[in-house]
N, C-alpha and C positions, 0 to 999 in steps of 0.2 A: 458554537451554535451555527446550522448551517442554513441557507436561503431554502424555501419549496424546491428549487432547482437545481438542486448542489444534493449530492448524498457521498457520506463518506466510507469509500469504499474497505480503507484502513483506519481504524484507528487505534492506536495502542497508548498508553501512559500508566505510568505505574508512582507509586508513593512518593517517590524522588522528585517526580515534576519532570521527568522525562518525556517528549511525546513526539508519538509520529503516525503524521494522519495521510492519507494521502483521499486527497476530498476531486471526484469526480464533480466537472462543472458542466459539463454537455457535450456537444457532437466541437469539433474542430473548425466546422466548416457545416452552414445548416444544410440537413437530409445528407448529410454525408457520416461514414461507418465508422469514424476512431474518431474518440472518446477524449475529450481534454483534460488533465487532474493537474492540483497544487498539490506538491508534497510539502508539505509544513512536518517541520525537523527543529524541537526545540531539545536544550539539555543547559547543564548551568555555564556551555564552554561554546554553545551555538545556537543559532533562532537564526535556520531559513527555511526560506519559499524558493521549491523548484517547478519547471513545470515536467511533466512527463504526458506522454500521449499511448492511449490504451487500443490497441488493434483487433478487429475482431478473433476472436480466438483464447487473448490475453486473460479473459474471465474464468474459460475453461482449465487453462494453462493454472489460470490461482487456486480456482478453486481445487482441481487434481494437487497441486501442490499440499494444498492444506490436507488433503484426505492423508497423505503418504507422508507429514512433516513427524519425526522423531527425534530423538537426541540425536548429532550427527550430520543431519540433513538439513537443506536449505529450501525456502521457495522465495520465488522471486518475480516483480514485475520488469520489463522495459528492459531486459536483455538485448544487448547488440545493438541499440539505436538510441543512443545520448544514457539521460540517467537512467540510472539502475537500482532498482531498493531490495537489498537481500536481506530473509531473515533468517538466521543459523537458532536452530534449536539446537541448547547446550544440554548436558547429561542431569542438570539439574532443573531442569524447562522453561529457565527463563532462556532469554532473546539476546542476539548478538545481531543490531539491529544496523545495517550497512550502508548508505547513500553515496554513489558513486556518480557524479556528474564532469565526465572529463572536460570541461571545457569551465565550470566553477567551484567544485568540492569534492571532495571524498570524507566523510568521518565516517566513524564506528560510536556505538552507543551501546552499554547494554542495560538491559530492559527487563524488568517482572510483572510483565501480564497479569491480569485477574486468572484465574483457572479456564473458565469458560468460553475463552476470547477465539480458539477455532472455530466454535459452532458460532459466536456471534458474529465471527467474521463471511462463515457462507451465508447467511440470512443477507448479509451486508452485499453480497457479490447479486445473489436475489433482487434486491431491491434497487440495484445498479440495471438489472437485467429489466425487472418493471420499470422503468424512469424512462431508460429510451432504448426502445426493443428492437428498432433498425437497426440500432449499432451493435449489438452482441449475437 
């Protein structure tokens, strides 16, 4: 469950109890343009909280990803600046769900999405974009 002020940008879990949310909490810095989130990363081998910070641009960047994500392909947040959440769609459409924080983690996880979980995810990039519209 998230606060009025929290919206989460990622969420993914599947039957296993795998999960990985990556939950936008506001601007960084107030009236200022990038975006703070927790990435919550749980599975039966790890349970953390990272932070990751969202740049203007970074929503378009997801959401384009999502349009073009196929077996093969990845999209990803927080490239090139601390962590990094990639998610590799396999030939069979579940998720090879990736958290790279060089400075505390890297694991891998994989993951069986609900079927629907692209289109609920651009609604989700949406309502990130309604919440605080300075910053995207």
């Amino acid at each position: 469950m998230t606060k009025a002020d929290e919206v989460d940008l990622v969420h993914l879990e599947d039957e296993c109890g795998n999960r990985c949310v990556v939950r936008v909490t506001g601007p960084a810095r107030p009236g200022g343009d990038i975006l703070r989130a927790d990435v919550l990363l749980s599975a039966s081998f790890v349970d953390a909280r990272l932070d990751v910070y969202l740049f203007p641009g970074d929503l378009d960047a997801w959401q384009g990803g999502l349009i073009e994500l196929a077996p093969g392909k990845d999209v990803r947040i927080g490239r090139d600046r601390g962590l990094e959440l990639i998610l590799h769609m396999l030939e069979d459409h579940s998720l090879a769900v990736t958290v790279h924080d060089p400075d505390r983690l890297t694991t891998a996880l994989g993951m069986r999405p609900e079927e629907d979980w692209i289109d609920d995810h651009h609604q989700r990039a949406e309502q990130v974009r309604r919440t605080w519209p300075d910053a995207c």
